[in-house]
C-alpha positions in Angstrom: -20.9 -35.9 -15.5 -17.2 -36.6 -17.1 -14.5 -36.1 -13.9 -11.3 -35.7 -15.2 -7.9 -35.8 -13.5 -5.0 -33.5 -14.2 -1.9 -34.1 -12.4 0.6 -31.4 -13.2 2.4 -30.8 -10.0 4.9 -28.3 -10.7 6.9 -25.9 -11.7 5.3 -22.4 -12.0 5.9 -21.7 -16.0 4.9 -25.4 -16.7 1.6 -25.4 -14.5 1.0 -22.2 -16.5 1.4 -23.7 -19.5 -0.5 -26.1 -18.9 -3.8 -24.2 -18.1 -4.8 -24.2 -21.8 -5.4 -27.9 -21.3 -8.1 -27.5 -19.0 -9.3 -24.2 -20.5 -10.0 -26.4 -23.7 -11.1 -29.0 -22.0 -14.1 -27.0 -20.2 -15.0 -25.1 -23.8 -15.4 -28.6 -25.4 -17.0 -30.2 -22.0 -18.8 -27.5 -20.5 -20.7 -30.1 -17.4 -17.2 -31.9 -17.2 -15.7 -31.9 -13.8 -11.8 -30.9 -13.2 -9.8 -31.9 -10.6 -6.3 -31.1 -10.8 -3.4 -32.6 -8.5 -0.8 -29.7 -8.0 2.5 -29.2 -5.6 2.2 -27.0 -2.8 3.9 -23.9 -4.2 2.3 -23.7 -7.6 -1.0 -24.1 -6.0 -1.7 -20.3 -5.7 -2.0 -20.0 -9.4 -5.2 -22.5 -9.7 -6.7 -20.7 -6.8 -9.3 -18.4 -8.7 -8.6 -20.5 -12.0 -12.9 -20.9 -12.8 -11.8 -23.9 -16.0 -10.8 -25.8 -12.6 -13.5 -27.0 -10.2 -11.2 -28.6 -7.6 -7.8 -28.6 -6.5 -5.6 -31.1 -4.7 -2.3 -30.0 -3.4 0.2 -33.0 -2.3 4.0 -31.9 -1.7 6.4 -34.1 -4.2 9.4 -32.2 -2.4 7.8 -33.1 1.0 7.7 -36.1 -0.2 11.2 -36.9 -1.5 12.5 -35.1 1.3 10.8 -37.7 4.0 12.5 -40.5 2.0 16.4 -38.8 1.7 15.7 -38.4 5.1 14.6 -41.9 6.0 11.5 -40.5 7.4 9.8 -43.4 5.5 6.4 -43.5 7.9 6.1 -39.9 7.0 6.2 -40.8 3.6 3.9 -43.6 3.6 1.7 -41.1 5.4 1.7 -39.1 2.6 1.0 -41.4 0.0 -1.8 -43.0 1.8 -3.6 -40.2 1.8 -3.2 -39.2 -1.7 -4.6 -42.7 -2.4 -7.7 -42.6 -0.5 -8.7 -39.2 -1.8 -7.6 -40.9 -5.2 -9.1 -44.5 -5.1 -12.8 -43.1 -3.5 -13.7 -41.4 -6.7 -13.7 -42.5 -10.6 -12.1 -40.8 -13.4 -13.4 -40.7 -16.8 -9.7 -40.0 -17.4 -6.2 -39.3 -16.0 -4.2 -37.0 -18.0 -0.7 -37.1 -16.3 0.8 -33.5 -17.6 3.8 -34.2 -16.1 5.5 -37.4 -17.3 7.4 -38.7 -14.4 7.7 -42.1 -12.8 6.1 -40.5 -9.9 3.4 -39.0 -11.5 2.6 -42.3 -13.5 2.4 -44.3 -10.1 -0.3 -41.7 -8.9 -2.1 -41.6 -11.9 -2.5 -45.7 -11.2 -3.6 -45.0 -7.9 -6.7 -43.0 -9.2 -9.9 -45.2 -10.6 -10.0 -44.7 -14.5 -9.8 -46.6 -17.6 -8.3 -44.1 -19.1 -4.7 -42.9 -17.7 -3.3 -40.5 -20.9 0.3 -39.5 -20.6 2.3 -37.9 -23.2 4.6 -39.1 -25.9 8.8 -39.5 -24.8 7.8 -39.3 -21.4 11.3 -39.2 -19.2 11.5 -42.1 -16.3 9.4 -44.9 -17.7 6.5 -42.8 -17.3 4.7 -44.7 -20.1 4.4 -47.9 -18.4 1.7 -46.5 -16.2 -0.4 -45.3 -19.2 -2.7 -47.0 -21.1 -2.6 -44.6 -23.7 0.2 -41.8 -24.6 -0.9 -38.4 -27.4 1.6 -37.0 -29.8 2.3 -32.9 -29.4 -0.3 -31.1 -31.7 2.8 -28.8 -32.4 6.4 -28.2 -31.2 5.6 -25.3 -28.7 5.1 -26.7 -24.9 1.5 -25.6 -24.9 1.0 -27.9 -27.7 2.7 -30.7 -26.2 0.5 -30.5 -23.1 -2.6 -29.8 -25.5 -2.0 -33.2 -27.5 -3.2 -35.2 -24.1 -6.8 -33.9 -25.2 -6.9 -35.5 -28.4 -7.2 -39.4 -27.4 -10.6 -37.8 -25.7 -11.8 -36.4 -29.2 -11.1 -33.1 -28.1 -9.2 -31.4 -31.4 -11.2 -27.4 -30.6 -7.6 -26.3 -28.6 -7.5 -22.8 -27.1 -3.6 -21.9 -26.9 -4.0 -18.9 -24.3 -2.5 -19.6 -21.3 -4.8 -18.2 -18.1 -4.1 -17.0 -14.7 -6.8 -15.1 -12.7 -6.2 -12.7 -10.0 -8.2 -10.9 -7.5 -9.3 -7.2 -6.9 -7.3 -8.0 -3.3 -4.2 -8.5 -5.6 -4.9 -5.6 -7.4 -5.3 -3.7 -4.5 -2.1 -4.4 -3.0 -0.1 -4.0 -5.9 -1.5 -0.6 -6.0 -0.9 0.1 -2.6 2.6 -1.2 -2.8 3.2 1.2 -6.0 2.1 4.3 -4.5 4.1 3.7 -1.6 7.1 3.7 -3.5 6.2 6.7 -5.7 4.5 5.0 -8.5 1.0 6.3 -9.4 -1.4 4.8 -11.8 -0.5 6.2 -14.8 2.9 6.2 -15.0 4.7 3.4 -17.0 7.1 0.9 -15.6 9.1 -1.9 -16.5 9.0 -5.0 -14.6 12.5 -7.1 -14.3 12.7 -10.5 -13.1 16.7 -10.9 -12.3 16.5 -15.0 -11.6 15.4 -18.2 -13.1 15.6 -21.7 -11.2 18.4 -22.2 -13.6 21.8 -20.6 -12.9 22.4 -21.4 -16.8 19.6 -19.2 -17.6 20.2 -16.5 -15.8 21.6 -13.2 -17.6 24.4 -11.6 -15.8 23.1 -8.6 -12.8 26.0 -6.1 -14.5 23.6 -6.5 -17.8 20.4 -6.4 -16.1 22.0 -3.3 -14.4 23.4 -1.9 -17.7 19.9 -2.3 -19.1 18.3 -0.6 -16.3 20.4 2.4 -16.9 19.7 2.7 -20.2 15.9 2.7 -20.2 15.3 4.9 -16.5 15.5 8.1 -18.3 12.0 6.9 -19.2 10.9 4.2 -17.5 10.2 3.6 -13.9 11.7 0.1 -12.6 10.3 -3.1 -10.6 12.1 -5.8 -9.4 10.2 -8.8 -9.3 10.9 -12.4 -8.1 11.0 -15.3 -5.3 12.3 -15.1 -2.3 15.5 -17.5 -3.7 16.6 -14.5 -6.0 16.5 -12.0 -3.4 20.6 -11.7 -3.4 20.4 -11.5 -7.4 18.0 -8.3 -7.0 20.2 -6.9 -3.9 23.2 -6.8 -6.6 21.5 -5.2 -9.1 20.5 -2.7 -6.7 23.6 -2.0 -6.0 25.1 -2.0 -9.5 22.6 0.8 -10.3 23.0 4.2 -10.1 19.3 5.4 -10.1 16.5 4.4 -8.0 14.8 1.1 -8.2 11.9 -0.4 -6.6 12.9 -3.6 -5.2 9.9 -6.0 -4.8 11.7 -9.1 -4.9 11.3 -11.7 -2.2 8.5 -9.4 -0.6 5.3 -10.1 -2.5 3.4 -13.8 -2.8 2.7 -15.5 -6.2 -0.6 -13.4 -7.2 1.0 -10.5 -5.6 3.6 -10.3 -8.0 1.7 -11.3 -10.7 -0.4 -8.1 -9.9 2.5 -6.0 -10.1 3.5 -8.0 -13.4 0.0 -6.9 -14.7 -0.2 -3.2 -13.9 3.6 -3.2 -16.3 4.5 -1.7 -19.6 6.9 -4.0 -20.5 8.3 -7.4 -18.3 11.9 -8.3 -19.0 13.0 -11.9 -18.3 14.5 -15.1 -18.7 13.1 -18.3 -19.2 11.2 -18.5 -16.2 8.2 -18.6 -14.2 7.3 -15.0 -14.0 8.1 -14.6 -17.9 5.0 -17.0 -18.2 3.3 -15.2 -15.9 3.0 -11.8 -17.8 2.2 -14.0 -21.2 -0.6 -15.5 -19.5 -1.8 -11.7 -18.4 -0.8 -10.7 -21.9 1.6 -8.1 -20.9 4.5 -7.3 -23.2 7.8 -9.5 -22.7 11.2 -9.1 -23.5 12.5 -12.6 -23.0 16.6 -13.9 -23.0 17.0 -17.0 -24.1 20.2 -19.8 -24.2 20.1 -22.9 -23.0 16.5 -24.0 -23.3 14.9 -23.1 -26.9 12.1 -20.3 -27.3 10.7 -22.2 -30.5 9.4 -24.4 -27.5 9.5 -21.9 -24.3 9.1 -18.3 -25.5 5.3 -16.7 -25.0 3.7 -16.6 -28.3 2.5 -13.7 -30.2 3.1 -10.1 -31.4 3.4 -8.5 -28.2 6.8 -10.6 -27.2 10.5 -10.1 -27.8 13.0 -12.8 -27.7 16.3 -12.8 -27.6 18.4 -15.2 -28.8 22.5 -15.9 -30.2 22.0 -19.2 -31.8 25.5 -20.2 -31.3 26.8 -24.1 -31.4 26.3 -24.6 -27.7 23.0 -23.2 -27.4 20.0 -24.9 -26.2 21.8 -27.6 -24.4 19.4 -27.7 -21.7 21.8 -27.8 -18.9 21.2 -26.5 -15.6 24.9 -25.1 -15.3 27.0 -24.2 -18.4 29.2 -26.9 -19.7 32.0 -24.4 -20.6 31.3 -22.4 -17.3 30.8 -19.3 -19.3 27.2 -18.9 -20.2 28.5 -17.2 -23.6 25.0 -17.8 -24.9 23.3 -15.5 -22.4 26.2 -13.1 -21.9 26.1 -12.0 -25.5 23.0 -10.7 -25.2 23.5 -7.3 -24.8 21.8 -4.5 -23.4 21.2 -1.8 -25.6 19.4 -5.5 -27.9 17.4 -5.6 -24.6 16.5 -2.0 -24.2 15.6 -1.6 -28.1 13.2 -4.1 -28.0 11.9 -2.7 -24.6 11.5 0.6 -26.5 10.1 -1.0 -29.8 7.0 -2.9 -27.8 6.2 -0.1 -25.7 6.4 2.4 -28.6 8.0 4.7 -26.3 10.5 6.6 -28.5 13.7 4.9 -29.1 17.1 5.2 -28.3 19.7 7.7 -28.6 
């Protein structure tokens, strides 16, 4: 039996996308064992993941927080331990997902031949690698997908997979109902944040927006406990009722709510990825990173975009301090397209 190694340890859109790697890998190897090395916070989305026989959590932020901290027998504590689960077991491959000089030292603590990492790795990643794979296309998914052809593995499946439980379900139903939402009625899910403060659209248009499409929609705020404020604002900028779920749900949980949606409205981020993977409808902003290489793929998304000379710089924080490239997105664009997916009517 072929064990293979996938070391992807965060973020939450990128783990996502990367689930079409072991998706294709299982189709291709059906006996194939997959063991996949993940952060601590992205770790709920493998949980029920059945392309992935075995999951290792290990904390980089834990990590690189012991050594800014000096705590260095903490972190040596840490690393030894990720080496003997590592070094007692052999690999038929290594296919480091995430292309860091981090990730390329754990990939050489792990007993293979084979250690593939990808093309333009950042951080002298491809030092550690004995062999790196070209992108089989220019969208992220294929990026991560090209690690499978040095295996001989060129049958790709490009959906993107996240499984959640009837528990999930259950409490997204429960959570509904208790704030006046039954089963058939239609909603639109809103994710106000991103980890990016360049990628985040402003709360007065995400508040605009809301106003615009309640007459017909019901509305659910969705999102991590570090965008709570963000939803708090919007709250307040509104003048109808909202149901504000951010902050109060864990990673499946919201992806249950994300499921039961008409329509999910977002910026590059985590939950946007989310509802692609579940294949509900998006409506997705983008500015500063590119949605020829971000965006969710296929009919049932709208993206939004200004291409404007300072767009896709990839900055965390606007260089101009302005964020023209997401401002000028504007609300009734948003609310159109919200209408157009959900073939809902239109607008006035």
């Amino acid at each position: 039996m072929k064990e293979v190694l996938i070391i992807r340890l965060s973020s939450i859109g990128d783990v996502i996308h990367c689930t079409p790697v072991a998706r294709s890998l299982k189709i291709s190897w059906p006996d194939c064992r997959i063991t996949w090395l993940i952060g601590e916070v992205a770790a709920e989305l493998l949980k029920y993941n059945p392309y992935v026989d075995e999951i290792i959590v290990w904390s980089r932020e834990k990590f690189e927080k012991y050594l800014r901290g000096f705590e260095f027998e903490k972190a040596l504590a840490m690393w030894r331990t990720l080496r003997e689960q590592l070094s007692a077991r052999s690999f038929h491959a290594v296919l480091d997902i995430h292309g860091l000089f981090i990730t390329g030292m754990i990939a050489k603590l792990a007993r293979t031949n084979r250690r593939i990492g990808m093309s333009q790795a950042r951080e002298l990643n491809s030092l550690f690698m004995t062999e790196t794979a070209t992108p089989c296309g220019s969208h992220i998914t294929d990026k991560y997908l090209g690690v499978l052809l040095p295996l001989g593995i060129d049958s790709i499946d490009h959906q993107m997979f996240l499984a959640i439980t009837e528990q999930e379900r259950g409490f997204a139903e429960e959570f509904l109902v208790r704030e006046g939402i039954v089963s058939h009625e239609k909603f639109v899910v809103v994710i106000p944040g991103t980890t990016w403060l360049s990628k985040n659209w402003p709360t007065e248009l995400f508040a605009q927006t809301i106003q615009i499409l309640c007459k017909d929609f019901k509305i659910v705020m969705c999102g991590g406990k570090g965008e709570g404020e963000l939803g708090i604002k919007i709250q307040q900028q509104v003048r109808v009722p909202i149901v504000n779920a951010v902050g109060k749900t864990s990673l499946l949980e919201m992806a249950a709510l994300i499921e039961r949606g008409t329509v999910v409205i977002a910026g590059d981020t985590g939950p946007l990825h989310i509802a692609a993977a579940l294949m509900v409808p998006t409506v997705s902003i983008f500015g500063p990173t590119n949605p020829a290489t971000y965006a969710p793929l296929g009919q049932g998304n709208a993206i939004l975009v200004n291409n404007l000379s300072c767009s896709f710089c990839h900055k965390l924080n606007c260089p101009q301090g302005n964020a023209i490239c997401m401002s000028s997105i504007t609300p009734r664009a948003v609310a159109e397209q919200v209408y157009r997916i959900s073939s809902r009517g239109r607008l006035d």
